[in-house]
VEXSE-57065 format. One record per residue (C-alpha): residue in one letter; z, y, x. Coordinates in steps of 0.25 Angstrom, whole numbers, plus 5000, padded with zeros to 4 digits. Layout:
N
SITE:r:pz:py:px
SITE:A:Z:Y:X
...
END
This chain:
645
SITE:r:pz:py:px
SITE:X:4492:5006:4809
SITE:X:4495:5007:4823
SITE:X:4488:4998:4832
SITE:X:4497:4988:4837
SITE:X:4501:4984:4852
SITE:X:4496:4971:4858
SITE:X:4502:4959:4849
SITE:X:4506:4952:4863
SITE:X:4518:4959:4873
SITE:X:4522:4955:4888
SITE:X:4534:4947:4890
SITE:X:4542:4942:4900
SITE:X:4532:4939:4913
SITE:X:4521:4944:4909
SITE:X:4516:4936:4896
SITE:X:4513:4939:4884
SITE:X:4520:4935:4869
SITE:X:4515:4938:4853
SITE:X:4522:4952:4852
SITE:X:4526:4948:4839
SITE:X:4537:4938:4845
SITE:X:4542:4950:4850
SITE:X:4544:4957:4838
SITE:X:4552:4946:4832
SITE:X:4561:4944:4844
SITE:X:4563:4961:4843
SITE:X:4563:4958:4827
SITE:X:4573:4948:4827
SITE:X:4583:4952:4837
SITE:X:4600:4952:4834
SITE:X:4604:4966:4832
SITE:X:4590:4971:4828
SITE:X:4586:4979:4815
SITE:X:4574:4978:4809
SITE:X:4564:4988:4812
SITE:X:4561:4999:4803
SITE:X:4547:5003:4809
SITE:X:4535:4999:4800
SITE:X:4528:5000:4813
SITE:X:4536:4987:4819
SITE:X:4533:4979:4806
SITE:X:4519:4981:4806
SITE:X:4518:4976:4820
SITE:X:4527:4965:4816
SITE:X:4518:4959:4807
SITE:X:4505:4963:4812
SITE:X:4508:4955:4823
SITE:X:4504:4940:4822
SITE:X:4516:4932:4818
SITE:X:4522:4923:4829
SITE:X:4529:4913:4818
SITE:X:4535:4902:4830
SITE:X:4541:4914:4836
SITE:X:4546:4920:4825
SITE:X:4553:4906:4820
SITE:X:4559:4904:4833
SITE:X:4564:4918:4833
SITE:X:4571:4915:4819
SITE:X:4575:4900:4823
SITE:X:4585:4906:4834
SITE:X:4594:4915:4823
SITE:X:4604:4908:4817
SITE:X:4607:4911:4803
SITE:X:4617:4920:4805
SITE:X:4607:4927:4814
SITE:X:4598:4929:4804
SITE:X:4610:4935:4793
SITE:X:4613:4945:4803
SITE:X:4597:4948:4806
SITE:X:4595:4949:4790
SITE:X:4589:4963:4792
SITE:X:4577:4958:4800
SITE:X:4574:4948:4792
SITE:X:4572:4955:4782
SITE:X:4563:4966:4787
SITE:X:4555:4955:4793
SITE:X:4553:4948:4780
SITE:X:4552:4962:4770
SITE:X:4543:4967:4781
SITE:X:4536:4954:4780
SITE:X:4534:4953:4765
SITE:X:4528:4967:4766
SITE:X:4519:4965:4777
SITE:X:4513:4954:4766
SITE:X:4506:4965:4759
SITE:X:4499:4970:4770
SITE:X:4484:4973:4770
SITE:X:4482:4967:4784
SITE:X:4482:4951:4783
SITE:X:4487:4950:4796
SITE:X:4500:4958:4794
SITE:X:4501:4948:4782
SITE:X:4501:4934:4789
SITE:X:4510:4938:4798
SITE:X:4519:4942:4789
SITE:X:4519:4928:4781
SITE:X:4520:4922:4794
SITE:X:4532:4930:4799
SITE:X:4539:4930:4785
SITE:X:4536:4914:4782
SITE:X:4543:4912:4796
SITE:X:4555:4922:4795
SITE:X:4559:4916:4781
SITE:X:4556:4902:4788
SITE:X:4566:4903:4799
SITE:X:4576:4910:4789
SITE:X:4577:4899:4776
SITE:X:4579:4890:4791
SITE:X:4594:4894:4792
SITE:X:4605:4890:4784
SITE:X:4604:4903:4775
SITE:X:4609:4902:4759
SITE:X:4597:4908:4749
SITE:X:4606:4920:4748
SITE:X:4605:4923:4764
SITE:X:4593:4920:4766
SITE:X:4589:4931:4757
SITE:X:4598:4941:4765
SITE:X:4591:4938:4776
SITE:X:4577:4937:4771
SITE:X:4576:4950:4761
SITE:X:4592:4953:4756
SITE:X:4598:4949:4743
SITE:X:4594:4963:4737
SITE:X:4580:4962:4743
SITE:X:4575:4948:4739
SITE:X:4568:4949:4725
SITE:X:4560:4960:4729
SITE:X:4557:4954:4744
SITE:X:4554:4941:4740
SITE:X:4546:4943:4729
SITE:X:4537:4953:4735
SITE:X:4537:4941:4748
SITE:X:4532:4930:4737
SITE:X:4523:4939:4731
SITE:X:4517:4943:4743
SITE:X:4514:4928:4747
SITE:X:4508:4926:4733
SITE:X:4499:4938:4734
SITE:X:4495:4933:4750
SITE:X:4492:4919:4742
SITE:X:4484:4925:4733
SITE:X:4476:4937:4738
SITE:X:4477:4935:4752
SITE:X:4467:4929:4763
SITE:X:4466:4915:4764
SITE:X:4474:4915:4778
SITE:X:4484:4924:4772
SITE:X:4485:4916:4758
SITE:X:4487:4903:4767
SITE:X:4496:4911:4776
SITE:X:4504:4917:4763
SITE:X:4505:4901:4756
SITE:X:4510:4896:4768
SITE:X:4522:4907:4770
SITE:X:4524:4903:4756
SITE:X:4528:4887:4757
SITE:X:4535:4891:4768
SITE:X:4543:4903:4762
SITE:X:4545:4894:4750
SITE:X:4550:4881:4757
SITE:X:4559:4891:4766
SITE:X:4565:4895:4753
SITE:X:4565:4882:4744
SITE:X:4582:4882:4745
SITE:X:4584:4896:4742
SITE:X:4581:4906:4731
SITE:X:4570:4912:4737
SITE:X:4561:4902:4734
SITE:X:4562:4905:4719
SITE:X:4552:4920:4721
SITE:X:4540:4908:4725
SITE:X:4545:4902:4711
SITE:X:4545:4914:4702
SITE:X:4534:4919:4710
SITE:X:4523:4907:4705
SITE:X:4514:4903:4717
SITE:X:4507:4894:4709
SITE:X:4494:4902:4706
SITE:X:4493:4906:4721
SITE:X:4494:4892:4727
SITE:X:4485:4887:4716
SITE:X:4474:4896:4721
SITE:X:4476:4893:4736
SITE:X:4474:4878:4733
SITE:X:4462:4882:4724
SITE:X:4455:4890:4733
SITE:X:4444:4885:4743
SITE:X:4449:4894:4754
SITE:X:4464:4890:4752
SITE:X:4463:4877:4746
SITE:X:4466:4869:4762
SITE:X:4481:4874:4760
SITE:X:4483:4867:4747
SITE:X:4492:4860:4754
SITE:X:4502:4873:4756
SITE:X:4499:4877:4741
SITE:X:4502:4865:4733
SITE:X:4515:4861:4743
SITE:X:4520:4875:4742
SITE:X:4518:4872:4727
SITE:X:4525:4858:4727
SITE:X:4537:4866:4732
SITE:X:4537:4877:4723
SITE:X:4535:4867:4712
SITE:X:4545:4859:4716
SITE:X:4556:4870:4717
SITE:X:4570:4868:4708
SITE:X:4560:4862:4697
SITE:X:4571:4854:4691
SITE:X:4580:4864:4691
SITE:X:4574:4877:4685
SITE:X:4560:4881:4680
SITE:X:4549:4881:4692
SITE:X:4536:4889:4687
SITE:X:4528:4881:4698
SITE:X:4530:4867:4690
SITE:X:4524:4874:4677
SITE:X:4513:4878:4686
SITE:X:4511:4863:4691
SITE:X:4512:4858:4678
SITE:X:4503:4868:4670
SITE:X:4491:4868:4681
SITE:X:4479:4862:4679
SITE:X:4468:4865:4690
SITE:X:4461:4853:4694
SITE:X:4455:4859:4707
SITE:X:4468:4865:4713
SITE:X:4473:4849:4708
SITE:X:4462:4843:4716
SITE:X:4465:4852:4728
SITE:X:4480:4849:4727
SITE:X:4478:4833:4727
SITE:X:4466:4833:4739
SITE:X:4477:4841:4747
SITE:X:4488:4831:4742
SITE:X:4479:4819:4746
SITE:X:4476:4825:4761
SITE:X:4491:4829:4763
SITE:X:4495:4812:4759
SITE:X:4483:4809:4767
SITE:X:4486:4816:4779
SITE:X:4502:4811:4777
SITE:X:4499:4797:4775
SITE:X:4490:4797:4790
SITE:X:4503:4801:4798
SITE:X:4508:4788:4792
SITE:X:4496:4780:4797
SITE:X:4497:4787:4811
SITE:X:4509:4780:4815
SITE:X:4505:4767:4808
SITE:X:4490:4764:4803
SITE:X:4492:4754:4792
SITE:X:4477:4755:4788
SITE:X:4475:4739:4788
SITE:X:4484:4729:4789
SITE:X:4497:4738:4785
SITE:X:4508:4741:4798
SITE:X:4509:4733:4808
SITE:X:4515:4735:4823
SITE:X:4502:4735:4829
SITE:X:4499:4745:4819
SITE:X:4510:4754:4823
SITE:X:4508:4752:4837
SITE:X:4492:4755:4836
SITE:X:4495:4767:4827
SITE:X:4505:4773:4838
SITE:X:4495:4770:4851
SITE:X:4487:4781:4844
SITE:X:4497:4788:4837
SITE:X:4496:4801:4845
SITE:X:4481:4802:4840
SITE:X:4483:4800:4826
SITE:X:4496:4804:4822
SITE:X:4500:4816:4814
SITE:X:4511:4818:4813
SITE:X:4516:4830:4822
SITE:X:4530:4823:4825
SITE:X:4524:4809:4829
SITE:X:4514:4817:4838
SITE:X:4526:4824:4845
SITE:X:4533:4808:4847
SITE:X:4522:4800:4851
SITE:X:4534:4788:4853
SITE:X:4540:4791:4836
SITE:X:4542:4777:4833
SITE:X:4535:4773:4819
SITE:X:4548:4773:4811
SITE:X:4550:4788:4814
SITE:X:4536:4791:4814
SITE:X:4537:4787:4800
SITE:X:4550:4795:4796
SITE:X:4544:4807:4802
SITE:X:4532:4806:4788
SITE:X:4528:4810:4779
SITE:X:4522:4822:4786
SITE:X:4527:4836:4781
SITE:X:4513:4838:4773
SITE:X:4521:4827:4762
SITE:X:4527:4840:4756
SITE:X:4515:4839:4748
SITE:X:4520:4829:4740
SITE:X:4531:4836:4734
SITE:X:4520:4845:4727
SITE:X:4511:4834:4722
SITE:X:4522:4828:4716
SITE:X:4527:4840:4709
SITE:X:4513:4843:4704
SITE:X:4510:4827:4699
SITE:X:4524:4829:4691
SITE:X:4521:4842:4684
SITE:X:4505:4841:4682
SITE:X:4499:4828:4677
SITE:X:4486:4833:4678
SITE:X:4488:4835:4693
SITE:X:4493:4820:4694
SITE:X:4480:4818:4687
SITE:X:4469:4826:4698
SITE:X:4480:4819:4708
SITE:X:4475:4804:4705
SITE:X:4461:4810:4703
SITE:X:4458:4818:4714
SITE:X:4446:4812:4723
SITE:X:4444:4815:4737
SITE:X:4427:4812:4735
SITE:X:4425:4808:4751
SITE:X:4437:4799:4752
SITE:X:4442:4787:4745
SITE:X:4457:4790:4744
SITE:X:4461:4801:4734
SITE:X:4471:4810:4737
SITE:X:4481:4803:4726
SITE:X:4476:4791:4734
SITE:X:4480:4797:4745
SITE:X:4495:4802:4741
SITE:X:4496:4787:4735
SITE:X:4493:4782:4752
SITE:X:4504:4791:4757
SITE:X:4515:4788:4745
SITE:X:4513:4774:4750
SITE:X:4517:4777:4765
SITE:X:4529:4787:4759
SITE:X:4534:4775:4750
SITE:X:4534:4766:4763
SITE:X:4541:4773:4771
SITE:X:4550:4784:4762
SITE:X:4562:4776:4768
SITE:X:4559:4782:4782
SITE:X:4565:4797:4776
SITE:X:4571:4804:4764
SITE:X:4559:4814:4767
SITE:X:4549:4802:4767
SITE:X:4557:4796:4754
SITE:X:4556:4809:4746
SITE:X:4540:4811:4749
SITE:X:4538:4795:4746
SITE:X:4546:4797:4733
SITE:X:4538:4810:4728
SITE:X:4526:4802:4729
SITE:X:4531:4792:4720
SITE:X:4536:4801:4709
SITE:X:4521:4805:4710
SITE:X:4516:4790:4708
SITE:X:4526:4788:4696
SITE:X:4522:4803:4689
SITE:X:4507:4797:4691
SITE:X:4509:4783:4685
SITE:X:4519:4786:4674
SITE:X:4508:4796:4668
SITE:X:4498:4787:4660
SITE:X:4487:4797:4663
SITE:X:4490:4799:4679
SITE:X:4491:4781:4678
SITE:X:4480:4780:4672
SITE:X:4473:4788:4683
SITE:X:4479:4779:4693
SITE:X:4473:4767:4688
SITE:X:4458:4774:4689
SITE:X:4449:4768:4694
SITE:X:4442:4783:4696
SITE:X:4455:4786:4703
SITE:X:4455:4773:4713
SITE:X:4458:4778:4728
SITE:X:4459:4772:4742
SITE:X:4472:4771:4746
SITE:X:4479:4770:4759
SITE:X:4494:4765:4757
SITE:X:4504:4762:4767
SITE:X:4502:4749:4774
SITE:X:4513:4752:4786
SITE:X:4524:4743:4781
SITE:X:4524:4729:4779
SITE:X:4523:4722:4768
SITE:X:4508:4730:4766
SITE:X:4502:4730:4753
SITE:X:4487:4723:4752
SITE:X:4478:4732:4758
SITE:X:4469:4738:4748
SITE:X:4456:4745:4751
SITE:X:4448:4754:4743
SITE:X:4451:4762:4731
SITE:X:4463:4758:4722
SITE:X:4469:4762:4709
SITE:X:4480:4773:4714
SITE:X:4490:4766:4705
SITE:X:4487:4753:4715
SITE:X:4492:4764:4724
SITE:X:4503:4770:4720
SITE:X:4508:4754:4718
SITE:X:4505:4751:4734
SITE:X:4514:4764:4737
SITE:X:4525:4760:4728
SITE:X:4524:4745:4733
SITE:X:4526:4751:4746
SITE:X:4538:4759:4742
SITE:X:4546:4746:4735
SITE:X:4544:4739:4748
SITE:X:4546:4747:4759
SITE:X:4559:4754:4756
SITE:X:4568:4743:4754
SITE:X:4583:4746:4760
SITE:X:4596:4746:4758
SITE:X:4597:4760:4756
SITE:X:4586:4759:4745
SITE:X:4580:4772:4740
SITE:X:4581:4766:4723
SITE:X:4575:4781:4719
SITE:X:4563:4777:4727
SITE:X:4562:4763:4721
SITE:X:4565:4766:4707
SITE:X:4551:4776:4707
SITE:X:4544:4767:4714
SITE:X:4548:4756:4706
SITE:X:4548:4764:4693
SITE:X:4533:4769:4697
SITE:X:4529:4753:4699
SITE:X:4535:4751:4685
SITE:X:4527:4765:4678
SITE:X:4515:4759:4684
SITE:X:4514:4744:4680
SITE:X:4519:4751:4666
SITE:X:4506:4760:4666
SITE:X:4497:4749:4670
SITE:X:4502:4740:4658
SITE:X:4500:4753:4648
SITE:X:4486:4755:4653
SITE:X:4483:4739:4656
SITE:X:4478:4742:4667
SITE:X:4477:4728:4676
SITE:X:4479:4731:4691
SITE:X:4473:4725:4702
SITE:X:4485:4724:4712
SITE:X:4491:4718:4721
SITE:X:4503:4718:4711
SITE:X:4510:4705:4719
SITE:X:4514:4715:4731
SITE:X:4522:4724:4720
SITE:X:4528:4711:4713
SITE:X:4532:4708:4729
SITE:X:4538:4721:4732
SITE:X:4544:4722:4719
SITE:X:4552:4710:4720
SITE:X:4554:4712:4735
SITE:X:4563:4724:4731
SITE:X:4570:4717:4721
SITE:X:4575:4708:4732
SITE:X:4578:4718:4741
SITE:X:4587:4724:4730
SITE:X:4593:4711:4728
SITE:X:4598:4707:4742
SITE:X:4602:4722:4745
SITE:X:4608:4723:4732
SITE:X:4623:4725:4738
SITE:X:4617:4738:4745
SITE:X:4608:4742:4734
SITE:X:4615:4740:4721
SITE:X:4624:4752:4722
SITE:X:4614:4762:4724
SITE:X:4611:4772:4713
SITE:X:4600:4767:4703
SITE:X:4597:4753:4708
SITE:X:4599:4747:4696
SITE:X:4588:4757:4691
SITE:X:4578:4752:4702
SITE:X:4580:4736:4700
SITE:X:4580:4739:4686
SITE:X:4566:4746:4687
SITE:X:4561:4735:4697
SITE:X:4562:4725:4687
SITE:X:4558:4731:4676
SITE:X:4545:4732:4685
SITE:X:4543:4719:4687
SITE:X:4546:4716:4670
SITE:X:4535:4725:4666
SITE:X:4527:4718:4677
SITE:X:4530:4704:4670
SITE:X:4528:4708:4655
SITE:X:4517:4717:4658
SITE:X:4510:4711:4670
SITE:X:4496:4706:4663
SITE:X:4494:4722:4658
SITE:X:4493:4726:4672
SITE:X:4492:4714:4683
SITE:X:4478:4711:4686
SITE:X:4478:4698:4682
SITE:X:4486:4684:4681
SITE:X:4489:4681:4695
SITE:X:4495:4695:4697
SITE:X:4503:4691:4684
SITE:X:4507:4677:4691
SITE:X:4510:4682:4703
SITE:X:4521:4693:4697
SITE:X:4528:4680:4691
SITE:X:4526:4673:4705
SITE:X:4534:4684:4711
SITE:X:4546:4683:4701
SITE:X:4546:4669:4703
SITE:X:4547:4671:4718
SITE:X:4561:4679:4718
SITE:X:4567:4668:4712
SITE:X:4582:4672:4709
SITE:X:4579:4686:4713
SITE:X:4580:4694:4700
SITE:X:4593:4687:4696
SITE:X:4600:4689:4711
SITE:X:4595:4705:4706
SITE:X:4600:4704:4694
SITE:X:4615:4699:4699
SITE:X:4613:4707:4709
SITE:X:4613:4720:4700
SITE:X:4619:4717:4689
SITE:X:4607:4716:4681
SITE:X:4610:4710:4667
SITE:X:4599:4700:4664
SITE:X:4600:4701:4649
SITE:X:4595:4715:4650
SITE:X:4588:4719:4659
SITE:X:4573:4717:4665
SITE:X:4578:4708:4677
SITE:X:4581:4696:4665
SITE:X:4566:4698:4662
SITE:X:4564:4694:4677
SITE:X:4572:4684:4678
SITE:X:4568:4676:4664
SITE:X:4554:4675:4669
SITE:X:4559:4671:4683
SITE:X:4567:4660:4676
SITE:X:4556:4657:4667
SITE:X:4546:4653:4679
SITE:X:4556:4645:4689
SITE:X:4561:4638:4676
SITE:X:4544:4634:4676
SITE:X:4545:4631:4691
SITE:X:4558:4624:4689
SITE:X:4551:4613:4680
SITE:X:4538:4613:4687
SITE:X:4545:4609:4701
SITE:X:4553:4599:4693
SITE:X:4538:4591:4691
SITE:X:4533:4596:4706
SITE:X:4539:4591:4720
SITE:X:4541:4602:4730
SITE:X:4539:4616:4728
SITE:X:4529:4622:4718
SITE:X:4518:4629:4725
SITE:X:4514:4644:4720
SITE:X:4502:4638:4714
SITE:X:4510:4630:4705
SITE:X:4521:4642:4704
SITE:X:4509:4651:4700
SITE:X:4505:4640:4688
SITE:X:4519:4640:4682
SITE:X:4518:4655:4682
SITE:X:4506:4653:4674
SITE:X:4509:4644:4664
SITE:X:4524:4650:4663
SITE:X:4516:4662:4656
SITE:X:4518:4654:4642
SITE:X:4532:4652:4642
SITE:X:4537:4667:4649
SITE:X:4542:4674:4639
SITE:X:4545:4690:4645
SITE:X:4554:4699:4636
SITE:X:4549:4710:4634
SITE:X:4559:4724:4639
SITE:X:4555:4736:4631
SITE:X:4550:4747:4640
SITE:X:4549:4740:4652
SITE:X:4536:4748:4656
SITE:X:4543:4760:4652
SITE:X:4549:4771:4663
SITE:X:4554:4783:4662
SITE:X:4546:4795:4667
SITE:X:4549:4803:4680
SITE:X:4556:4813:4680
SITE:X:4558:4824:4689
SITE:X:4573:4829:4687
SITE:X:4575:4813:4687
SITE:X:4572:4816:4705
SITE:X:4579:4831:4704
SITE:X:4586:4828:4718
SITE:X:4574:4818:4724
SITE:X:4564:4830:4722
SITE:X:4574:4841:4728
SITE:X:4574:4833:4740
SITE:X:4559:4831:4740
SITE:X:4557:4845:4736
SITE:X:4565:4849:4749
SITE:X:4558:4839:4758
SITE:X:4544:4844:4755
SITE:X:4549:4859:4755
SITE:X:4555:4858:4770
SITE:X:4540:4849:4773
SITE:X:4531:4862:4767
SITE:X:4539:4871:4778
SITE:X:4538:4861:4790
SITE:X:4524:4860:4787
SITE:X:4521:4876:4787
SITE:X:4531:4877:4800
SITE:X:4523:4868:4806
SITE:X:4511:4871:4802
SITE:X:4507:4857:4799
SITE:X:4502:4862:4785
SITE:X:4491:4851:4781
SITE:X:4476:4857:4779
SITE:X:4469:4852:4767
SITE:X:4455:4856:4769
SITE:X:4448:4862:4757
SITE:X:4442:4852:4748
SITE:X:4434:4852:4735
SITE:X:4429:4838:4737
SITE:X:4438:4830:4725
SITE:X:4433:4823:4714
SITE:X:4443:4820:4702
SITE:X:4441:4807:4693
SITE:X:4436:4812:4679
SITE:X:4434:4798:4670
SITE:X:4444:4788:4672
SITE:X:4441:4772:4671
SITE:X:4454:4766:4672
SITE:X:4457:4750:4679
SITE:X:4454:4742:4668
SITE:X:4460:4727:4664
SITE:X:4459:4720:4678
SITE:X:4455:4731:4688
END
């Protein structure tokens, strides 16, 4: 091979600019042709890629443009695709580089699927093209250096996100990366861009699976390596861990839950601490769009945790288990703490709605499976948890390690109190409720008596239903409410008949009936308000033991003058046990169990959220770095909470 000229030529006044920039403007040019020298190639892609002048080149051309520049495009990208073959490593990285930014700026314009193959390859062309590009990028993956198999993974997510809305993207299905980003997540010297292999796997995975066969859900479902599990969850856990500190960088709800002085103390140090690149640029973001701006784009994460909980239950299992040894929070502990700030604020976006949700379809797939519940009532499991405390009414602070069930009910708590409007999202309340309902359900099958703060969901829960109540003008049209109220009470039922199988004690189980007593004539306003027949439904359970107790309270104030203290309220609770008769509802612990095709449009749209996520991160180059890890420990031998834990 010839030796080359200097990579740097003169320009105007003197200086000096990457000869490679002019290359692309002399490339890409109205009226050029492509050049047919083998000698002009080889320079092209020896030369180090430029890949911000090479996008801004492309950004300028309109689509139309393009369609009349077809042929350069595509002598770029078949010269590129060769080039991926090429003995000398250089030759090959600028060639993923130049290729991953070409197809970039390309799937950028308004193209169809059909035009974006004529300008990429050609109609005739593309199954021979393409496939030989996919395979190339395998083969890099597998065989290559490490800087070339990273190089080669990231051209990858990004090509694939590029192409998620056209027909290009089904040669990555056909292909089957699975193996490939396996061993990149298993071996030492690749293993810090788990990250990059198990999102680009989550969106894979997650393509048209409840339209048409995806081989990558077989995969997920079928795998059973615990070491490339344990590496997956640590980089799980650090990506939560590192999301949920952008929420504490505008706020710091660490002790006593947010305050104003809070925020302003958080924000007089905000430029050192903060994160997030967007608040950094806007020093002055007030708090509200400071938080509309999270979760950062590294959430895109969740999408593939989520696929891999649902297809593989003995991932959910190594989820829970996994240990960090030097640090007190799991990494399942860890995705618990940034569910909890999602749920509190999902109102603030439909993006931070959709990664709020996903979380909680991963908490009802964990507690609905008897196994995965019985794990998150462990005491071998127990973890630290920091939850959202940036909104008040805060939850009791609790320090140290908790069951993770005691977890996952702080987040949801969270979720039923915070997101109260008129514009209610009921999708969102009917999981949450529903996945309240599955756990109290799975703690009276495993009789296991919890000690929590059960008063705070009691409160919340008949909050809500009062909310529903004096909204129920604006509310009862929308789709489904009928559903959600219905769920809500059925809650509260199982709660009354089941309450000594899973409250820790009597005063948990007295103070359930203080709180129905308190609503007063709440539940028959609800009932009235929407149209609930007393007869037969669960609300009429409600409303008997209402009845039943003021009738007690009625004849003891007949005997006391003024009003009855709670003390004494408390005693005719007590004694009021005797006479309370609750009829019992066949199947009230019963639920029906999640199903995916049941959120076919919800998880479209998340599948796209996270998708567009994967390729901001990589055109940013904000790609989190997990650093290399063998220190877990997974629990082995379970001791479950017994009676009264």
């Amino acid at each position: 091979m010839a030796a080359l000229d200097s990579p740097l030529v003169r320009v105007e006044r003197g200086s000096l600019q990457p000869k490679i920039i002019g290359l692309y403007h002399l490339l890409f040019k109205e009226g050029a042709k492509p050049p047919e020298s083998d000698g002009f190639w080889v320079e092209f892609f020896i030369l180090k890629a430029n890949s911000s002048a090479l996008s801004v080149i492309l950004t300028e051309f309109s689509a139309e443009d393009l369609l009349q520049m077809q042929s350069i495009a595509r002598a770029v990208f078949m010269r590129g695709v060769r080039s991926l073959s090429d003995s000398n490593p250089a030759i090959v990285a600028n060639a993923l580089d130049t290729l991953t930014i070409l197809i970039r700026e390309i799937l950028a314009k308004q193209f169809t699927s059909s035009e974006v193959i004529t300008v990429l390859v050609g109609l005739d062309r593309v199954d021979r093209e393409f496939t030989e590009f996919v395979d190339a990028l395998e083969r890099i993956m597998r065989t290559g250096s490490i800087d070339l198999r990273i190089a080669a993974l990231r051209a990858t997510l990004s090509t694939v996100c590029c192409t998620y809305r056209t027909s290009l993207i089904n040669f990555f299905i056909q292909r089957d990366l699975f193996a490939v980003l396996v061993q990149i997540i298993y071996d030492n010297a690749t293993t810090s861009h788990t990250f990059e292999a198990f999102v680009l796997l989550g969106v894979l995975s997650n393509y048209d699976k409840l339209e048409a066969y995806n081989p990558y859900q077989t995969r997920l479902s079928d795998f059973v390596d615990e070491s490339v599990m344990q590496k997956i969850v640590v980089a799980v856990g650090k990506t939560c861990k590192e999301a949920r500190e952008d929420y504490i960088a505008i706020a710091d709800d660490a002790a006593d839950g947010f305050s104003l002085e809070s925020m302003i103390s958080s924000y007089s140090g905000f430029a050192k601490r903060a994160k997030t690149a967007l608040l950094q640029q806007d020093p002055q973001m007030t708090s509200n769009n400071a938080f509309a701006s999270l979760p950062p784009l590294s959430a895109t994460i969740l999408l593939a945790t989520s696929n891999f909980v649902h297809a593989n239950k003995y991932f959910s299992q190594v989820l829970i288990e996994t240990k960090n040894v030097a640090q007190e929070e799991t990494p399942f502990g860890s995705y618990i703490s940034l569910s909890s700030y999602l749920l509190q604020h999902q109102h603030r976006s439909e993006r931070h709605a959709s990664y709020a949700r996903i979380t909680m379809i991963v908490h009802t797939i964990l507690v609905e499976d008897p196994i995965t519940m019985q794990k998150l009532v462990s005491i071998e499991c127990r973890s630290s948890m920091r939850l959202c405390r940036q909104r008040q009414p805060c939850l009791p602070l609790v320090k140290g390690e908790r069951f993770l069930v005691e977890g996952i009910l702080d987040a949801l708590i969270g979720a039923v109190r915070h997101n109260m409007k008129k514009a209610l999202d009921v999708p969102m309340y009917i999981l949450a409720i529903g996945t309240i309902h599955r756990i109290i359900s799975q703690l009276k099958r495993l009789r296991v008596r919890l000690k929590y703060h059960w008063s705070e969901l009691w409160k919340s829960i008949f909050s809500f239903l009062r909310f529903v109540t004096g909204s129920s003008k604006h509310l009862r049209g929308i789709q489904r409410m009928s559903v959600l109220i219905d769920d809500t009470i059925r809650v509260l039922v199982l709660a009354f008949s089941a309450g000594e199988s899973f409250l820790s004690g009597a005063a948990d189980y007295d103070d359930l009936f203080y709180k129905l007593i308190e609503t007063g004539e709440l539940l028959s306003k609800l009932s009235i308000a929407y149209d609930m027949a007393r007869e037969n439904s669960s609300v009429g359970t409600l409303i008997s033991i209402s009845e039943h107790y003021n009738n007690l309270i009625k004849e003891r104030s007949m005997f006391s003058s003024g009003q009855l203290s709670s003390e004494l309220v408390s005693d005719i609770i007590k004694t009021g046990y005797d006479t309370l008769s609750i009829s019992a509802q066949q199947d009230i612990d019963y639920w029906d169990r999640y199903r995916e095709s049941d959120e076919r449009v919800f998880l479209k749209r998340v599948g796209w959220a996270a998708v567009m996520d994967a390729q901001e991160l990589l055109g940013r180059g904000l790609l989190p770095h997990v650093a290399p890890s063998n220190r877990v420990a997974t629990s082995v031998n379970y001791r479950y909470a017994e009676k009264g834990v």
